[in-house]
Gaussian input, Z-matrix of N, CA and C with variables (Angstrom, degrees):
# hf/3-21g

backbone

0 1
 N
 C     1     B1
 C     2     B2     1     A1
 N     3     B3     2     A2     1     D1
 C     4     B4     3     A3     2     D2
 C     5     B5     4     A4     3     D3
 N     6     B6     5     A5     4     D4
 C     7     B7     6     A6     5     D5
 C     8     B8     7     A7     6     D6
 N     9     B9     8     A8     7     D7
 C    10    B10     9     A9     8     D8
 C    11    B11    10    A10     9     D9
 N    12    B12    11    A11    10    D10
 C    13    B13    12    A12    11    D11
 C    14    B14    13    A13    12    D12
 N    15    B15    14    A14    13    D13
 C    16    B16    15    A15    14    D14
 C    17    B17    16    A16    15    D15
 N    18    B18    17    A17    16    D16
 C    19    B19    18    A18    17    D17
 C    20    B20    19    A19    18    D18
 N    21    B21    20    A20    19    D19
 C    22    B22    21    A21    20    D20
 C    23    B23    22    A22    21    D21
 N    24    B24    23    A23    22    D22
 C    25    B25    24    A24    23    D23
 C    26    B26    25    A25    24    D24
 N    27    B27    26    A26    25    D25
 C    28    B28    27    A27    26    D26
 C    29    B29    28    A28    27    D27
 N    30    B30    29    A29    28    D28
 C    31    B31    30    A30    29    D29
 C    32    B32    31    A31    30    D30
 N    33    B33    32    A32    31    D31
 C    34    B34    33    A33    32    D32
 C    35    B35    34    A34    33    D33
 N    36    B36    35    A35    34    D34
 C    37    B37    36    A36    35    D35
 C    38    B38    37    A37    36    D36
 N    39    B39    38    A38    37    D37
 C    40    B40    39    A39    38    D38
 C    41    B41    40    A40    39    D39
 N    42    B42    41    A41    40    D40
 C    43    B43    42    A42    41    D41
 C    44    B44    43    A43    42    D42
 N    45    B45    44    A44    43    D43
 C    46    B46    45    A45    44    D44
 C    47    B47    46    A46    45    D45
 N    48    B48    47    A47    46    D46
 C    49    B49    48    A48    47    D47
 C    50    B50    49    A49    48    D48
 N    51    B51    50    A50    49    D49
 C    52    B52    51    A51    50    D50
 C    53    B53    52    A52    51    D51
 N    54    B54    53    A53    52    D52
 C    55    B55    54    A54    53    D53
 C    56    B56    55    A55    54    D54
 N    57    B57    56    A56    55    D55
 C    58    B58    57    A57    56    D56
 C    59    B59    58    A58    57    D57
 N    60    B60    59    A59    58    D58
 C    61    B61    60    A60    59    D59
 C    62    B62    61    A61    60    D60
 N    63    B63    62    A62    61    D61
 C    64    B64    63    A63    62    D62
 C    65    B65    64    A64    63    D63
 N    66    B66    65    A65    64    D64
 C    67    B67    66    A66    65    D65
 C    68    B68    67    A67    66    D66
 N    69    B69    68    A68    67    D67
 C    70    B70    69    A69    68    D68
 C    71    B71    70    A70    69    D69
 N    72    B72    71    A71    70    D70
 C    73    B73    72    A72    71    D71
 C    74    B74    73    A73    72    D72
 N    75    B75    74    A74    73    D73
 C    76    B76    75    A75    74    D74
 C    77    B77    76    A76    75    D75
 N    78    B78    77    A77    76    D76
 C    79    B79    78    A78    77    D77
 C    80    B80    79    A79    78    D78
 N    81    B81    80    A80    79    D79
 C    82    B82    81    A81    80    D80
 C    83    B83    82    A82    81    D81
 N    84    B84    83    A83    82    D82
 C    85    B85    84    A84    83    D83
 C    86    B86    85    A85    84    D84
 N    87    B87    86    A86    85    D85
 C    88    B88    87    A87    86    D86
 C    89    B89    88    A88    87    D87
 N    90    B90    89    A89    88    D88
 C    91    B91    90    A90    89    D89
 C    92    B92    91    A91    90    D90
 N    93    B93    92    A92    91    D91
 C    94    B94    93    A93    92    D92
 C    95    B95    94    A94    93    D93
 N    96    B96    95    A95    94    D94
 C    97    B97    96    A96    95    D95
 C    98    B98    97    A97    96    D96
 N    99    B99    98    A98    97    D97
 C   100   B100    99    A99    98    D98
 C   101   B101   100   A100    99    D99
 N   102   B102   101   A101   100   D100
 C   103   B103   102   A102   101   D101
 C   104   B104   103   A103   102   D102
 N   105   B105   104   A104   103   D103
 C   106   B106   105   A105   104   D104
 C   107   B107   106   A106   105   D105
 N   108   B108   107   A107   106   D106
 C   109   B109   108   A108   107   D107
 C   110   B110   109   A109   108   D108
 N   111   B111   110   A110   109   D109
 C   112   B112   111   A111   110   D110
 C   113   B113   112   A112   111   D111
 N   114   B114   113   A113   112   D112
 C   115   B115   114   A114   113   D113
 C   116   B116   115   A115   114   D114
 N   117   B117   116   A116   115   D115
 C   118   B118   117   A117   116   D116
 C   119   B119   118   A118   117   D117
 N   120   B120   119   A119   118   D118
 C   121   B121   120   A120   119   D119
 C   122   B122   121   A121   120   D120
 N   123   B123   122   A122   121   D121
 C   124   B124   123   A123   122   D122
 C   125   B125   124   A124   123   D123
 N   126   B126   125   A125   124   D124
 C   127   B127   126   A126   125   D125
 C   128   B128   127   A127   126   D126
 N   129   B129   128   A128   127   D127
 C   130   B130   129   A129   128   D128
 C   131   B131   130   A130   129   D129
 N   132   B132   131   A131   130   D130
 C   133   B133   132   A132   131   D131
 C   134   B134   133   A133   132   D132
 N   135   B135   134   A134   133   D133
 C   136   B136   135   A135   134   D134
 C   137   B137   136   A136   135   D135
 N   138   B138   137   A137   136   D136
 C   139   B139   138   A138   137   D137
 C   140   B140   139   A139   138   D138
 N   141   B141   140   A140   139   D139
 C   142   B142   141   A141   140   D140
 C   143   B143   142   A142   141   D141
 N   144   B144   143   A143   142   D142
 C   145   B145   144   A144   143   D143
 C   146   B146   145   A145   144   D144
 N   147   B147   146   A146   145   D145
 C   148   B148   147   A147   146   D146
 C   149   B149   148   A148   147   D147
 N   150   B150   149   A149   148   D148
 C   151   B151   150   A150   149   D149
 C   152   B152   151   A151   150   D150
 N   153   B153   152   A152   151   D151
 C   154   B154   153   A153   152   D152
 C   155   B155   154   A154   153   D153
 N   156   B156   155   A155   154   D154
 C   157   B157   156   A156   155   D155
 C   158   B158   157   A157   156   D156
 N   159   B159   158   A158   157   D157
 C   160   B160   159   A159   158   D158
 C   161   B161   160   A160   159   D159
 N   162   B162   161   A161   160   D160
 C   163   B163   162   A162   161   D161
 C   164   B164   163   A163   162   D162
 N   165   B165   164   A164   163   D163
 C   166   B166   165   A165   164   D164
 C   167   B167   166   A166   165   D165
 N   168   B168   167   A167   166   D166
 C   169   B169   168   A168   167   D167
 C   170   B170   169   A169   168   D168
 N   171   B171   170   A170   169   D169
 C   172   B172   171   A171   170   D170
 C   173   B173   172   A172   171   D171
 N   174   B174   173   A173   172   D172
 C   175   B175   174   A174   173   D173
 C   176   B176   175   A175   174   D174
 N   177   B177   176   A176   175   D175
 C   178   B178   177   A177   176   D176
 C   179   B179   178   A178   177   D177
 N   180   B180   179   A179   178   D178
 C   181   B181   180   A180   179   D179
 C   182   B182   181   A181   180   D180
 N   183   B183   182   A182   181   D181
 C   184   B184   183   A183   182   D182
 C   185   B185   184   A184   183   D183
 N   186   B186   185   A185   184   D184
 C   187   B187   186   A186   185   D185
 C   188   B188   187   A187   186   D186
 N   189   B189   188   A188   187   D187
 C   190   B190   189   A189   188   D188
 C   191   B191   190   A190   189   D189
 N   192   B192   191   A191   190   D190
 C   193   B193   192   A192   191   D191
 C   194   B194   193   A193   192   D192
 N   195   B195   194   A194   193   D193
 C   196   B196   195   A195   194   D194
 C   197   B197   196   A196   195   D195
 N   198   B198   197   A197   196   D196
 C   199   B199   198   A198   197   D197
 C   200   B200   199   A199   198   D198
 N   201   B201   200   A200   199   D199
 C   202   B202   201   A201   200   D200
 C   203   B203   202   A202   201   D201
 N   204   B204   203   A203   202   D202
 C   205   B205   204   A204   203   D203
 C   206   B206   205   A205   204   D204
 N   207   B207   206   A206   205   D205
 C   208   B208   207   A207   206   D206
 C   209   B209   208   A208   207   D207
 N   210   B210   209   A209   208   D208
 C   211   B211   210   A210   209   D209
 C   212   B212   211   A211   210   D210
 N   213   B213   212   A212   211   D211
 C   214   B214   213   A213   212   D212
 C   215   B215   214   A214   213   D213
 N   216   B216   215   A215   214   D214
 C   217   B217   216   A216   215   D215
 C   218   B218   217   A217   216   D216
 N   219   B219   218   A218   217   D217
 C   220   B220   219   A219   218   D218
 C   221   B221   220   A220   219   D219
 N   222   B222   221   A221   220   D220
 C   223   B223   222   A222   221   D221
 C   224   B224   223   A223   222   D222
 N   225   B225   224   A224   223   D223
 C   226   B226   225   A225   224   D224
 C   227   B227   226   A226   225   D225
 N   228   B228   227   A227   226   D226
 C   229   B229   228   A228   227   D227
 C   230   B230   229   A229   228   D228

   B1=1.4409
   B2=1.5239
   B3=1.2326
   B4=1.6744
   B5=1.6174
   B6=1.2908
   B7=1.4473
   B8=1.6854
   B9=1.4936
   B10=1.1797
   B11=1.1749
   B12=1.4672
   B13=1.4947
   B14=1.5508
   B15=1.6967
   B16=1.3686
   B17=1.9169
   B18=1.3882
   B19=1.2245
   B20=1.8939
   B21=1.5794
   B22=1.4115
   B23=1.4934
   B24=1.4555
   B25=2.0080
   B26=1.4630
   B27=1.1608
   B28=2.3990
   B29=1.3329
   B30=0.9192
   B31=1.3418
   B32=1.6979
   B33=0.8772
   B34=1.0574
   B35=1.7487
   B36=1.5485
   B37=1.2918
   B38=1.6867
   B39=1.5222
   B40=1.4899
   B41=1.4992
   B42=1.3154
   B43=1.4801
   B44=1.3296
   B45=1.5361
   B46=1.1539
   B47=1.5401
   B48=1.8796
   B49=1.4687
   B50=1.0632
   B51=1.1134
   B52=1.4522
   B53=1.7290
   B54=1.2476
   B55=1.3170
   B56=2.0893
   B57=1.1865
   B58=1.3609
   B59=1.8287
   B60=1.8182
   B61=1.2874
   B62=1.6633
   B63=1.4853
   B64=0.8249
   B65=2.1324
   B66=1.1121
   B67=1.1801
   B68=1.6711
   B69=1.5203
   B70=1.1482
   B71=1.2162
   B72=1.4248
   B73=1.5949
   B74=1.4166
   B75=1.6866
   B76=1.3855
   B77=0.7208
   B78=1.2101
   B79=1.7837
   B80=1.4494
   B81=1.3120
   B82=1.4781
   B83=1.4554
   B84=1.2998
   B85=1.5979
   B86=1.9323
   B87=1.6030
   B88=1.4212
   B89=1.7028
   B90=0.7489
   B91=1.6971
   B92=0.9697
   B93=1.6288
   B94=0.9583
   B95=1.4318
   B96=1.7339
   B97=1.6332
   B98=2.4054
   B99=1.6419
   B100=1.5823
   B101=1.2830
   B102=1.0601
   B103=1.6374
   B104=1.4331
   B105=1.0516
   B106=1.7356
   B107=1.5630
   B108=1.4045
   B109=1.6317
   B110=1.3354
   B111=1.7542
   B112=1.4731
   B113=1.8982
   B114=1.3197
   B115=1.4945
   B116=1.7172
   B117=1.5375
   B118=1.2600
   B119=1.5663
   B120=1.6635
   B121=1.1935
   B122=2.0186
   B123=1.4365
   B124=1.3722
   B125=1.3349
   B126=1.3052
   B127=1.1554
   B128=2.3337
   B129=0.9144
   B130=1.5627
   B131=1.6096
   B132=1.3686
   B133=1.5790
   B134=1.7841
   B135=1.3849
   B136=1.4028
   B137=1.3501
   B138=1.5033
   B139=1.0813
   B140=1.4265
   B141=0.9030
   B142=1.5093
   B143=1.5133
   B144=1.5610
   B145=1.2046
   B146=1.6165
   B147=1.6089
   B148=1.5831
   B149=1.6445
   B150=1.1897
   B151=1.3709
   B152=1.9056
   B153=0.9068
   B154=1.5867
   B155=1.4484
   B156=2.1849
   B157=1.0631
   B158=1.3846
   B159=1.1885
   B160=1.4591
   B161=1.7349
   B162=1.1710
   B163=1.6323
   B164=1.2354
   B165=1.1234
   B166=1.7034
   B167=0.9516
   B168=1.3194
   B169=1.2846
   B170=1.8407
   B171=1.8340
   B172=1.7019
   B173=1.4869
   B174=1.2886
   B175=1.4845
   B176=1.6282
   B177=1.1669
   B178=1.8252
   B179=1.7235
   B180=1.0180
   B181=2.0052
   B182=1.5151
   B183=1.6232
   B184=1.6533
   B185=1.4024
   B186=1.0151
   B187=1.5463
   B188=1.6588
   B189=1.2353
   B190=1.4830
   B191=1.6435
   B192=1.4359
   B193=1.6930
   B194=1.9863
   B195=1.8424
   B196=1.4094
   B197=1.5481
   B198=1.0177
   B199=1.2600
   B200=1.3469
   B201=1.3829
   B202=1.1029
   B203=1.2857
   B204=1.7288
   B205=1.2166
   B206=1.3762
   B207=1.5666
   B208=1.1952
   B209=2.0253
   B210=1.6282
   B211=1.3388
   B212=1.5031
   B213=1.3677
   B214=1.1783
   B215=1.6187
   B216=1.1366
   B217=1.7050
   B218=1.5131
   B219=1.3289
   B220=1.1273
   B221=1.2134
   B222=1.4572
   B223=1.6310
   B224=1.1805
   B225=1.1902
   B226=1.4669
   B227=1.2094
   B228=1.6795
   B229=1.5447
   B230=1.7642
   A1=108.97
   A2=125.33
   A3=128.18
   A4=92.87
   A5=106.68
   A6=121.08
   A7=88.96
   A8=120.74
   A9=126.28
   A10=124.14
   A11=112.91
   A12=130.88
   A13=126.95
   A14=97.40
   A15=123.64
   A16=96.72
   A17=119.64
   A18=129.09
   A19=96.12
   A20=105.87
   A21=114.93
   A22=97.32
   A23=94.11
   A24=100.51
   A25=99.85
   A26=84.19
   A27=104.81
   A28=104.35
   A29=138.43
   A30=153.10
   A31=117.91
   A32=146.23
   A33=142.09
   A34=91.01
   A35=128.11
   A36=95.09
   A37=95.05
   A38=114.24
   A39=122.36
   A40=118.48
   A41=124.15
   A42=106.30
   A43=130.54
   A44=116.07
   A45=120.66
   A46=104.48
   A47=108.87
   A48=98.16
   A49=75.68
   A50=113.25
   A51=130.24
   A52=124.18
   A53=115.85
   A54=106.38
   A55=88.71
   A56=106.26
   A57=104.49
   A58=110.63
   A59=105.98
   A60=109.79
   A61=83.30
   A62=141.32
   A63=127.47
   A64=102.41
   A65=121.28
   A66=115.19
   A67=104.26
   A68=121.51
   A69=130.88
   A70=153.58
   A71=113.08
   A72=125.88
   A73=118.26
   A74=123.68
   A75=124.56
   A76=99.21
   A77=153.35
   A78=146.89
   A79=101.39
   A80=133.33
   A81=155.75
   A82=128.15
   A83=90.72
   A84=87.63
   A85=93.62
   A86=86.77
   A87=103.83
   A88=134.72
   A89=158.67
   A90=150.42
   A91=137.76
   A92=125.87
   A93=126.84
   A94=104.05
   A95=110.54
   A96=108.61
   A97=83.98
   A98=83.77
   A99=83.05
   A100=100.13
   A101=127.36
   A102=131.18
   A103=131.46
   A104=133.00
   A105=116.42
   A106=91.61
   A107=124.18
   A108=115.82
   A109=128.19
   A110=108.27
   A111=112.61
   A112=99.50
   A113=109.86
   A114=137.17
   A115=74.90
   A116=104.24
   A117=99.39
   A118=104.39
   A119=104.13
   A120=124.41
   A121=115.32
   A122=109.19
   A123=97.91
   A124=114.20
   A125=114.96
   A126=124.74
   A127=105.53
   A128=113.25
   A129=106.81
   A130=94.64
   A131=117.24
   A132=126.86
   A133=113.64
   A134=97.59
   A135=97.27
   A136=121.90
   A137=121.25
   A138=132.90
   A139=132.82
   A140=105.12
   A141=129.03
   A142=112.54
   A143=104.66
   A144=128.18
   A145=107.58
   A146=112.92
   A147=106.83
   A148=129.10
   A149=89.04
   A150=96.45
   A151=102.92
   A152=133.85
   A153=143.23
   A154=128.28
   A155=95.14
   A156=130.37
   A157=119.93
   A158=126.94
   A159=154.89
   A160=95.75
   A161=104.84
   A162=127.04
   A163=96.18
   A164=138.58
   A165=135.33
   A166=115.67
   A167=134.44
   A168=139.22
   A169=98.95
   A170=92.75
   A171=100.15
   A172=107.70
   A173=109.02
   A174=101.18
   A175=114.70
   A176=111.29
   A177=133.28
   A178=115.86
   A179=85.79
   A180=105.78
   A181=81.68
   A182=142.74
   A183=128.24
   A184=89.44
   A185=144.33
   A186=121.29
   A187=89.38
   A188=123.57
   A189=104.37
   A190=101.03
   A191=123.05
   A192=141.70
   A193=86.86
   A194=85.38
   A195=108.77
   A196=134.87
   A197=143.00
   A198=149.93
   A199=101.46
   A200=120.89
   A201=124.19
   A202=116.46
   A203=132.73
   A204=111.78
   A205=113.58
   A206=127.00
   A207=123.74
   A208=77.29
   A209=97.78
   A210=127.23
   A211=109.55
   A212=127.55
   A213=142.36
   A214=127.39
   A215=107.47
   A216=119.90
   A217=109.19
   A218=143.83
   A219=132.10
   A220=144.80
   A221=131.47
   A222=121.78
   A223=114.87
   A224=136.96
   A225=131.19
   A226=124.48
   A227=121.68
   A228=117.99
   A229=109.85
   D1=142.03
   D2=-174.66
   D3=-104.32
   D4=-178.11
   D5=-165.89
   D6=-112.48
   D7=147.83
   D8=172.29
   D9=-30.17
   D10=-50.94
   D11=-166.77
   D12=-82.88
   D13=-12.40
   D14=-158.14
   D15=-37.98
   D16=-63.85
   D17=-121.35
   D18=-117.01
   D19=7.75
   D20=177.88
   D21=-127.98
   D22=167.11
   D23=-177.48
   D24=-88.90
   D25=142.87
   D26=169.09
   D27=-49.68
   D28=138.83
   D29=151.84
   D30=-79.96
   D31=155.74
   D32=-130.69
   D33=-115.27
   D34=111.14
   D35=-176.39
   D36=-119.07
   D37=178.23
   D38=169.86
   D39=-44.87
   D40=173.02
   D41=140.83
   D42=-71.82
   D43=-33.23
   D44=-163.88
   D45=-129.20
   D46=164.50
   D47=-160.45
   D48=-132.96
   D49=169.57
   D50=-173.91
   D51=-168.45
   D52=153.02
   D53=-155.40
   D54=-135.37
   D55=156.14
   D56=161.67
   D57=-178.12
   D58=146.13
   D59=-147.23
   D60=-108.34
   D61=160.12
   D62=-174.84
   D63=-158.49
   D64=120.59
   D65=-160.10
   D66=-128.42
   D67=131.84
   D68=130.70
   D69=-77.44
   D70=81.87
   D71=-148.66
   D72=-39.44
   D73=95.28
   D74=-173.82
   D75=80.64
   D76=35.59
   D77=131.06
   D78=-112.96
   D79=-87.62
   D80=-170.63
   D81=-102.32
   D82=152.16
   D83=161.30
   D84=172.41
   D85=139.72
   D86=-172.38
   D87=-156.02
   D88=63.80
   D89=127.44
   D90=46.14
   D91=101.28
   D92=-155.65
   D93=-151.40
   D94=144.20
   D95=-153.51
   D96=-150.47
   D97=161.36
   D98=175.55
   D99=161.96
   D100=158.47
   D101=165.21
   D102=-61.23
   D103=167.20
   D104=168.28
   D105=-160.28
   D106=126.43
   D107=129.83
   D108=-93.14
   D109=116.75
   D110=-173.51
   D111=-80.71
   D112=159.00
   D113=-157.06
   D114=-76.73
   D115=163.29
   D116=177.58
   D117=-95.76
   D118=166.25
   D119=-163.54
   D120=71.52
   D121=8.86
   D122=170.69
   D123=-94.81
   D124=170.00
   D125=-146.28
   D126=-109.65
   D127=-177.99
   D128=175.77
   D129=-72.10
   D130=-67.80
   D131=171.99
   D132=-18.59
   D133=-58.04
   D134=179.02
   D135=-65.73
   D136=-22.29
   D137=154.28
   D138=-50.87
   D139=-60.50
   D140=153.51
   D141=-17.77
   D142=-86.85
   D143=-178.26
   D144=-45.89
   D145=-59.36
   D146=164.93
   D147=-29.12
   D148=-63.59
   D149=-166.59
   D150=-84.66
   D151=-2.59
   D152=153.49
   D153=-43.43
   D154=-67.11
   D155=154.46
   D156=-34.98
   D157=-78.51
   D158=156.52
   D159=-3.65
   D160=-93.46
   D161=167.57
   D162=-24.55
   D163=-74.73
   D164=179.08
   D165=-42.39
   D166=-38.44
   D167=-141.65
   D168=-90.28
   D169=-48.82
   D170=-177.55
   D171=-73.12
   D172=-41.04
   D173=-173.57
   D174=-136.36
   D175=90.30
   D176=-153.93
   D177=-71.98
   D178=3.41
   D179=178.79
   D180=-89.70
   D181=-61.54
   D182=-165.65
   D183=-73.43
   D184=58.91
   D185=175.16
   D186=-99.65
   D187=-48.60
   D188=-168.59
   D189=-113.19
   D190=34.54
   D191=155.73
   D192=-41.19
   D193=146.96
   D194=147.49
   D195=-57.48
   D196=-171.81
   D197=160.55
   D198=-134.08
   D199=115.82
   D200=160.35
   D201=-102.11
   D202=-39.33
   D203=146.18
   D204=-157.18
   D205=167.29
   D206=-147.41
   D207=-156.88
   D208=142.27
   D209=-176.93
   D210=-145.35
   D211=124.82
   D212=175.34
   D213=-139.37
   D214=87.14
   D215=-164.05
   D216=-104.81
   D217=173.25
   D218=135.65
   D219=-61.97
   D220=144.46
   D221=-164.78
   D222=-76.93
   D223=38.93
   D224=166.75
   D225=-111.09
   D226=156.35
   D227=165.99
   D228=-105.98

């Protein structure tokens, strides 16, 4: 059996993956996942804030959304 990826090129991914749920109480709510390499010496927080920001930036109605939940692991198996 080959591995999914076997027979196409790698794509370039983050180190770390991360997931985060983000809700507008009675309007919205939505999910959002992706890679990130933070600069070195940043912090989870700074992470956070990146990828928060980010989300605001594309779509400015979540700018002041809840967090319902947020996951940040490294990209490996």
């Amino acid at each position: 059996m080959t591995s999914p990826n076997e027979n196409q090129p790698v794509s370039q991914q983050g180190t770390h993956h991360w997931v985060i749920s983000l809700e507008l109480p009675g309007r919205a709510m939505g999910t959002r996942y992706g890679t990130f390499t933070p600069p070195a010496g940043a912090t989870r927080q700074d992470v956070f804030l990146a990828i928060k920001n980010d989300i605001a930036r594309q779509s400015p109605e979540m700018a002041h959304a809840n967090v319902v939940f947020f996951a940040l692991e490294p990209n490996q198996l």
